[in-house]
N, C-alpha and C positions, 0 to 999 in steps of 0.2 A: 698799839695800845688799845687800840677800839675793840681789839680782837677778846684782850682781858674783860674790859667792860661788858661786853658782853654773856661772857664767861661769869663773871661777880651778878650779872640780872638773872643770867638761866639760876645758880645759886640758888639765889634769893626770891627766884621765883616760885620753887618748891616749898620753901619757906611760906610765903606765899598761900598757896593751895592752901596749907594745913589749917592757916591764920584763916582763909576766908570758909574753910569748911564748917570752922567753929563759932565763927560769926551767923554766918548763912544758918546753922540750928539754933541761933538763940542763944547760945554759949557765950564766956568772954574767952578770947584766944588768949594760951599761954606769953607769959608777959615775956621773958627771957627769949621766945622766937621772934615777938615782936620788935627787939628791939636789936635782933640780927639782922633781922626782915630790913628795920631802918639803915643801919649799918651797911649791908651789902649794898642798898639802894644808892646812900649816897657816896659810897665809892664807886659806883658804877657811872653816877651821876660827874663827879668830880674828871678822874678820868675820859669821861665824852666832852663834857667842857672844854680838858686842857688839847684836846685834838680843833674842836672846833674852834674853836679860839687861837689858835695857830703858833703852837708848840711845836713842830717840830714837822711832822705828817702831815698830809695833807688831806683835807677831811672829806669823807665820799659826797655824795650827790645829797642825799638824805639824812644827813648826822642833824645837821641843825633841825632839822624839823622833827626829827626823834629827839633830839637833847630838850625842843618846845613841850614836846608831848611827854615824858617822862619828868619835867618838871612838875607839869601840871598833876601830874599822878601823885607825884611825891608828895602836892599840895593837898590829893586828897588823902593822900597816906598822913598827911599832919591832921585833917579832923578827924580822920578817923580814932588816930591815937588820943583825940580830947575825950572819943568817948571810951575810950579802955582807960582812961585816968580817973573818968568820975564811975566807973565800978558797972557800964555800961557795954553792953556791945553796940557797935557800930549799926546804921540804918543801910539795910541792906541792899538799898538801890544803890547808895555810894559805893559799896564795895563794888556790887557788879560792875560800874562806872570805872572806879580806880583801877580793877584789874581788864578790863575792857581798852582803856589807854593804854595802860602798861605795854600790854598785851602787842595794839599799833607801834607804840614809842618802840620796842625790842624786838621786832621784826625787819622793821626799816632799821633800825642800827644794824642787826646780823646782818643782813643784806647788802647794805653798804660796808660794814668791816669783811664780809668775809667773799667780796665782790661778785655778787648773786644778781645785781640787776646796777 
């Protein structure tokens, strides 16, 4: 299952890019990516939860510390979407921030689901 989640982050991680390309020039990112961007997130998030949490698998060395860190991202993926709601782009040290976590949170999970370390 960790193996999909991960699969749903790379996704969405593309998604991703595009959203913070258009942030990062001052643009507001198209809203319809955004809100795949969120979707793939938290099924990726969901998923990592029901391993960690002990459904069924047995969850590698570093999920919990990736499912901490990918949280935390998601949190900044929620303010940042307060400012694509008030007609604004996001402040661009958060995105680097948000995709900078991301970034840790989904390495350590591939590496734990796809047994790398």
């Amino acid at each position: 299952m960790l193996q999909w989640a991960v699969i749903i982050f790379a996704i969405g991680a593309i998604g991703g890019l595009v959203l913070a390309s258009s942030v990062l020039r001052g643009k507001l990112a198209p809203w319809a990516l955004s809100l795949l961007h969120a979707a793939l997130g938290a099924t990726g998030l969901v998923l990592t939860a029901i391993v960690v949490f002990g459904a069924g698998e047995t969850a590698p060395q570093h999920a919990g510390l990736a499912l901490l860190l990918l949280v935390i991202a998601a949190l900044g993926g929620f303010f940042l979407a307060s400012f694509h709601l008030r007609g604004r782009p996001g402040p661009k040290p958060v995105v680097l921030i948000h995709a900078g976590v991301a970034v840790i949170g989904f390495l350590l999970l591939a590496g734990g689901a796809f047994r790398l370390f």
